[in-house]
C-alpha positions as CSV (number, residue, x, y, z in Angstrom):
1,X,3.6,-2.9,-37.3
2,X,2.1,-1.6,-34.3
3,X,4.3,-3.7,-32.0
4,X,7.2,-2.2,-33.5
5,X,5.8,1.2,-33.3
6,X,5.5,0.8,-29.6
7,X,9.0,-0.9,-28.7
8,X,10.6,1.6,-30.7
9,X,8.7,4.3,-28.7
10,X,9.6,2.1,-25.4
11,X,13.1,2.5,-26.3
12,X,13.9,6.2,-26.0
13,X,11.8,6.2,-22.3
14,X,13.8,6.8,-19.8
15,X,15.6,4.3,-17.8
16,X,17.0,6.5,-14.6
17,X,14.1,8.9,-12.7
18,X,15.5,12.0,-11.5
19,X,14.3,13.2,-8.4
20,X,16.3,16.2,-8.3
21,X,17.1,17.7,-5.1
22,X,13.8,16.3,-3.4
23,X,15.1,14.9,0.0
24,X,12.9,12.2,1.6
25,X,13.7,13.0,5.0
26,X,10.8,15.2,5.3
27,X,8.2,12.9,4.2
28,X,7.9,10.9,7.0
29,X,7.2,12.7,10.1
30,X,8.9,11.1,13.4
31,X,6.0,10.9,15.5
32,X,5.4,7.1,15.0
33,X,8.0,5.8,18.0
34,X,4.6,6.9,20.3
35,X,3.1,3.7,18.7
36,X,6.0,1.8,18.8
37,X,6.7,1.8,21.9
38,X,2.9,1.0,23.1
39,X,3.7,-1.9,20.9
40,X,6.7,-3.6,22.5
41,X,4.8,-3.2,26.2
42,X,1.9,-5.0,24.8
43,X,3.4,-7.8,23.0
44,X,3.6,-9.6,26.2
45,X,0.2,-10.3,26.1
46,X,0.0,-11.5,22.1
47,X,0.1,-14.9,20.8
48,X,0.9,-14.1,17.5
49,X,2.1,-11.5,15.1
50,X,-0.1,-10.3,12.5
51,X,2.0,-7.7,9.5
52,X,-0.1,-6.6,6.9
53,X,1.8,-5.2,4.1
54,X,0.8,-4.2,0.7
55,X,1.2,-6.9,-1.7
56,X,3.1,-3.9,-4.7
57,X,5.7,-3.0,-2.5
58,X,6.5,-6.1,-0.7
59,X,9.7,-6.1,0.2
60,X,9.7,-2.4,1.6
61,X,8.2,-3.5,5.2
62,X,9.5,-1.6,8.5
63,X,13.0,-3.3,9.7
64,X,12.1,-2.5,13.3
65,X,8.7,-4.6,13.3
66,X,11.1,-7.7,12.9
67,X,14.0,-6.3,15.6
68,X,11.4,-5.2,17.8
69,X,8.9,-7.6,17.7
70,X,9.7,-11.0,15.9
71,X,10.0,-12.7,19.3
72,X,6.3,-14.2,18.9
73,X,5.0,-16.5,16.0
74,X,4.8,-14.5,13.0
75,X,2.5,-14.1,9.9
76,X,3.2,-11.9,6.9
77,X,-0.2,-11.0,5.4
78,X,0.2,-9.5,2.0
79,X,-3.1,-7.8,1.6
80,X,-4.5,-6.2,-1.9
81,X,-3.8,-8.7,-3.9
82,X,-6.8,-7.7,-6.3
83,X,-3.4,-4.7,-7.1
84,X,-0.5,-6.3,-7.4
85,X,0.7,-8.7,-10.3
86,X,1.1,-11.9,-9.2
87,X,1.7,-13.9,-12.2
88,X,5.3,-15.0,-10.5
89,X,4.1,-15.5,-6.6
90,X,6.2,-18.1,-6.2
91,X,9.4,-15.6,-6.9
92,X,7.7,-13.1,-3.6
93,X,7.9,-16.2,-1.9
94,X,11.0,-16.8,-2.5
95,X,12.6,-13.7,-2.0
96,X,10.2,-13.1,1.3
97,X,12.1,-16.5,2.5
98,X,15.6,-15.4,1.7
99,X,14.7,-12.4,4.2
100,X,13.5,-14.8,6.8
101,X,9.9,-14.6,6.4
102,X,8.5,-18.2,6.4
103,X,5.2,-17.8,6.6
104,X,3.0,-15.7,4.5
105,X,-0.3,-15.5,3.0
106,X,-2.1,-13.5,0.1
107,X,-5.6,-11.3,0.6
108,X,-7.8,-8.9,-0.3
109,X,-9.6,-7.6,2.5
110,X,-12.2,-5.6,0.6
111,X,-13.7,-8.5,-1.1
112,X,-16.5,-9.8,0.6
113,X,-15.4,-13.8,-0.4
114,X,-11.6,-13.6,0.1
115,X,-11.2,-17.2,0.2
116,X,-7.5,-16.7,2.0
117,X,-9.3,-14.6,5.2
118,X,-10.8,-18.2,5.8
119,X,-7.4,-20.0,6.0
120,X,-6.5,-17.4,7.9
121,X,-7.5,-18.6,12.1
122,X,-6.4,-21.9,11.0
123,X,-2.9,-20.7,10.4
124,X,-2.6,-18.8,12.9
125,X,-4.0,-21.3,15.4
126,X,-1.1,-24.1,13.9
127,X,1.4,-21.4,13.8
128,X,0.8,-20.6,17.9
129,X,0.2,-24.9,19.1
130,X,3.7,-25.0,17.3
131,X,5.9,-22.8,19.4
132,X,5.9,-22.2,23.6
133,X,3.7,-20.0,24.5
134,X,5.4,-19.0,28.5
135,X,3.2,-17.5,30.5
136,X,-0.1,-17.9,28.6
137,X,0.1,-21.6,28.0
138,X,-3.2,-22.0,30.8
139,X,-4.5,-19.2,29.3
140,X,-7.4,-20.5,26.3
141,X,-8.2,-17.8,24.8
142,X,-6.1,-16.2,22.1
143,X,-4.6,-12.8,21.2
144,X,-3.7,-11.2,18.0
145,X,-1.6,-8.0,17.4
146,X,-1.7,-6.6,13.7
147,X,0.6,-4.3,13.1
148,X,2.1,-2.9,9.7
149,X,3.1,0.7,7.6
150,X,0.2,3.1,7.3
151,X,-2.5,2.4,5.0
152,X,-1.6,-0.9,4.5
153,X,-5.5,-2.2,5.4
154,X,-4.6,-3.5,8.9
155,X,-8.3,-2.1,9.7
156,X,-9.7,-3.8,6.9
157,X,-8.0,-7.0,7.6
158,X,-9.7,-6.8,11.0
159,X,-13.0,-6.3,9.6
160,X,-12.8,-9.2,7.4
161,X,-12.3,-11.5,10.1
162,X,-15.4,-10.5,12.0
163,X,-17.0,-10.9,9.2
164,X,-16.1,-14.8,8.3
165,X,-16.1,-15.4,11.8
166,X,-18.3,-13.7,13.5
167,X,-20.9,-12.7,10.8
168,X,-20.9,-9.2,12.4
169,X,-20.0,-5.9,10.6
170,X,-16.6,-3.8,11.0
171,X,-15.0,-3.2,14.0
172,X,-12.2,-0.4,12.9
173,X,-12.2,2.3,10.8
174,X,-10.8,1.9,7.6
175,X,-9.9,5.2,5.5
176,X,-7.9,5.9,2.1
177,X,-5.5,7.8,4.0
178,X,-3.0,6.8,6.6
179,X,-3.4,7.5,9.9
180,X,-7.0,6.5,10.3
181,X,-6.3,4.3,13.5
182,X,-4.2,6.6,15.9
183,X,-3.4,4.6,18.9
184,X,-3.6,0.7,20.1
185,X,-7.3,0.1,20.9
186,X,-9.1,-2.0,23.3
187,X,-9.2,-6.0,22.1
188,X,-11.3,-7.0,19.0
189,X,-12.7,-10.1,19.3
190,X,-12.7,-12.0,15.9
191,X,-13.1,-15.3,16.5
192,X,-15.6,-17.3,18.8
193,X,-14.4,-20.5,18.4
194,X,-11.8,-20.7,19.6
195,X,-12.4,-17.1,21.4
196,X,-9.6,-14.7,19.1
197,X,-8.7,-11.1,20.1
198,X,-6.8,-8.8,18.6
199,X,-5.1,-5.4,18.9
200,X,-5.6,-3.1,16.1
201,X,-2.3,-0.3,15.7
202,X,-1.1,2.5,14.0
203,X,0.4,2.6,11.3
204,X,4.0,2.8,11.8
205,X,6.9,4.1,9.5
206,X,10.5,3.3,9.9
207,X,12.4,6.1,10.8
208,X,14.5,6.1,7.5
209,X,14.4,4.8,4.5
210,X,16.3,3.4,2.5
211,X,16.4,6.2,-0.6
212,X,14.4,8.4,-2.9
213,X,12.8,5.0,-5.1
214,X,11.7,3.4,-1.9
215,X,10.1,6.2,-0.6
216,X,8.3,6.7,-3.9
217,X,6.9,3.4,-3.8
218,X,5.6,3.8,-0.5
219,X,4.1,7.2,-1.2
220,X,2.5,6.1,-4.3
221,X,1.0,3.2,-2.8
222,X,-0.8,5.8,0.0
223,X,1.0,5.2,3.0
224,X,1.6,9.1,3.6
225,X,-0.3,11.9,2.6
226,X,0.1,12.7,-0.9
227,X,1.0,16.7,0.0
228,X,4.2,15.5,1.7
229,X,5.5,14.2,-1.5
230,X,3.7,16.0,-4.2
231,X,1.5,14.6,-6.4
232,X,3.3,16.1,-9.4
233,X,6.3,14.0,-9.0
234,X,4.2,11.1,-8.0
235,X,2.3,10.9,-11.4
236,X,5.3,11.5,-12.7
237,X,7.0,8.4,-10.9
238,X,4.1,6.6,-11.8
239,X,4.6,6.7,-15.4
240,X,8.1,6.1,-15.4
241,X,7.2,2.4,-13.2
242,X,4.5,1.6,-15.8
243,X,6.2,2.2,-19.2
244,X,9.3,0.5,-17.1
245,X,6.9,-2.3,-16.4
246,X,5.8,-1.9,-19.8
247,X,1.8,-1.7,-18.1
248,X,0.6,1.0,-20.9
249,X,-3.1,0.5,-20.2
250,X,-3.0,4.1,-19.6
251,X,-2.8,4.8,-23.3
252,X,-6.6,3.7,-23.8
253,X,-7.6,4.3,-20.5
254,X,-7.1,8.4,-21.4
255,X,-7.1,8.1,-25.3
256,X,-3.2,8.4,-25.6
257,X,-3.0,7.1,-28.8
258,X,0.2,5.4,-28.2
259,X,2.6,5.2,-24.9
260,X,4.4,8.4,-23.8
261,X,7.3,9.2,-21.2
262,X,6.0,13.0,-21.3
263,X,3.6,12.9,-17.5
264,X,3.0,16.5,-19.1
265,X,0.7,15.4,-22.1
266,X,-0.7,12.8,-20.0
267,X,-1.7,14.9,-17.5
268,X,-3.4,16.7,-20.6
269,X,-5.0,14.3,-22.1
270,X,-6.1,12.7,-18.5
271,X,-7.2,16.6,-17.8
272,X,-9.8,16.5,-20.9
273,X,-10.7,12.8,-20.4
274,X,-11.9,13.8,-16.7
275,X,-13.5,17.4,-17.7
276,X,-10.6,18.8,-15.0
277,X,-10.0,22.1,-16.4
278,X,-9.9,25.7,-15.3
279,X,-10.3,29.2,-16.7
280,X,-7.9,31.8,-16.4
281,X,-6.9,35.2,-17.0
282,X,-4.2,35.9,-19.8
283,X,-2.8,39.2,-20.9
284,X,-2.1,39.3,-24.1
285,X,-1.4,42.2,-26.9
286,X,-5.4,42.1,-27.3
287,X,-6.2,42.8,-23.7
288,X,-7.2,40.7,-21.0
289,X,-8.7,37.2,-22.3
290,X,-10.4,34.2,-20.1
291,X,-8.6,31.0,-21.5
292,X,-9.4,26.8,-20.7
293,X,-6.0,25.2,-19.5
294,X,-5.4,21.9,-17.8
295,X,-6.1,21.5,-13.8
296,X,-2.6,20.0,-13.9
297,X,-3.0,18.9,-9.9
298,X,-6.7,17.5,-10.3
299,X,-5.5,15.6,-13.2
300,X,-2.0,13.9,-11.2
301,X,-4.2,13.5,-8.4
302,X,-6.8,11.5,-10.6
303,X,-3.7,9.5,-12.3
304,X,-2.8,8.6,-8.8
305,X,-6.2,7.4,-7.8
306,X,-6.8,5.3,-10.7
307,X,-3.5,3.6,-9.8
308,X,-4.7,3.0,-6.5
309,X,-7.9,1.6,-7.3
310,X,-6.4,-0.8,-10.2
311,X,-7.8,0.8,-13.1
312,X,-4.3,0.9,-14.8
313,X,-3.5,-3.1,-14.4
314,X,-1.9,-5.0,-11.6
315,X,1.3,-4.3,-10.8
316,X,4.0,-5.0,-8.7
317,X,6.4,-2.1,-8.2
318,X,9.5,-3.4,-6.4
């Protein structure tokens, strides 16, 4: 009965998200070619190519790392797997394959036993030995670029390597926002045997994208700040992806009672849940009167968060 209760309720959700007159132009700034372009002069120099993307939204990487820089091995490293629902990894692989990208491999940077930052050097190291290597080929020691969308955990990725390989602590900064690393830094050695560097960069946008959704994704997924977007519409976006994903661990998480495609009573119910509530004046026929209302912002921006930290299941949002 209570099956039947909630795909009758899934039923009437909606199916289309209207974004209005939003325009995503505006969302991502164009001050990104700076990075790009100390990029291209320094992949002379690397051995390899190391993208870090977010394992949700894996098929919204930038075009122009491939047209710019795919002239050097090449590693797709889908990082926060701990998020994303991989039930079906053999259909990313797939689909990552039908857009060229051969080799790939799943982490979580964060964890201090990511069994996958092991195999990691090893690939990399067959990956290199199987393709020329010009005017380095005397050269012993090797060197790494990672480069990748902001907030993708390029930093992280880098600090997990010194970590299973060097046994020494983090290198990088590593922030919740994007934009933590501003510029290409000096080499990070990683390795010792054999003797890895690499280049940490910034995070780097494409210059347009593709539409509204796409943006979304990215945006909910913290790879621009939240402001740029609005954090109304993105809890609102959210819930549309997780009742379309039919992921309604929300509905216990903030004692829902039952799925809802109204982002204003779970903003509500996630405002009482979280004690994010504010006092305010009201005029009413009886005078002036103090009354408790819903932080409405607080509360989207705590329905992001929990998104972003995995409390609300794994998903995968392309």
């Amino acid at each position: 009965m209570r099956l039947q209760q909630l795909l009758r309720n899934a039923a009437t959700f909606r199916t289309i998200f209207d974004f209005g007159e939003r325009d995503v132009a505006h969302w991502f700034p164009g001050h990104m070619a700076k990075g790009l372009k100390q990029m291209r002069e320094s992949v002379k120099n690397v051995d390899c190519i190391l993208e870090v993307h977010d394992a949700r939204i894996s098929s919204n990487r930038n075009p122009l790392f491939q047209e710019s820089l795919d002239v050097r091995p090449h590693l797709l490293v889908l990082n926060k797997m701990d998020l994303a629902d991989l039930s079906d990894k053999n259909k990313i692989s797939k689909q990552l394959e039908r857009d060229g990208v051969k080799n790939v491999i799943f982490t979580d940077c964060l964890s201090q036993r990511d069994e996958n930052v092991k195999k990691l050097v090893p690939m990399v190291i067959k990956l290199i030995q199987s393709h020329p290597r010009f005017h380095r080929e005397e050269n012993t020691n090797i060197c790494l670029m990672v480069i990748g969308i902001p907030n993708v955990g390029k930093s992280s990725l880098i600090n997990a390597l010194r970590r299973t390989n060097l046994k020494k602590g983090r290198a990088s900064k590593v922030g919740g926002e994007p934009g933590i690393t501003k510029a290409v830094l000096t080499r990070i050695q990683v390795c010792e045997r054999p003797i890895i560097h690499l280049l940490d960069t910034p995070g780097v946008l494409p210059p347009k994208i593709q539409n509204l959704e796409t943006g979304m994704k990215l945006a909910l997924c913290g790879t621009i700040l939240d402001h740029l977007v609005g954090e109304d519409i993105m809890a609102d976006y959210l819930l549309f992806s997780l009742n379309r994903l039919k992921k309604y661990s929300y509905v216990e998480k903030y004692d829902l009672g039952e799925p809802t495609d109204d982002i204003q009573q779970v903003l509500k119910c996630i405002a009482v849940k979280l004690g994010k509530t504010q006092r305010v004046k009201a005029i009413t026929g009886l005078g002036n009167i103090t009354i408790t209302v819903p932080n409405y912002p607080a509360a989207a921006y705590g329905f992001i968060r929990a998104f972003r930290k995995g409390e609300l299941g794994q998903v995968i949002l392309d």
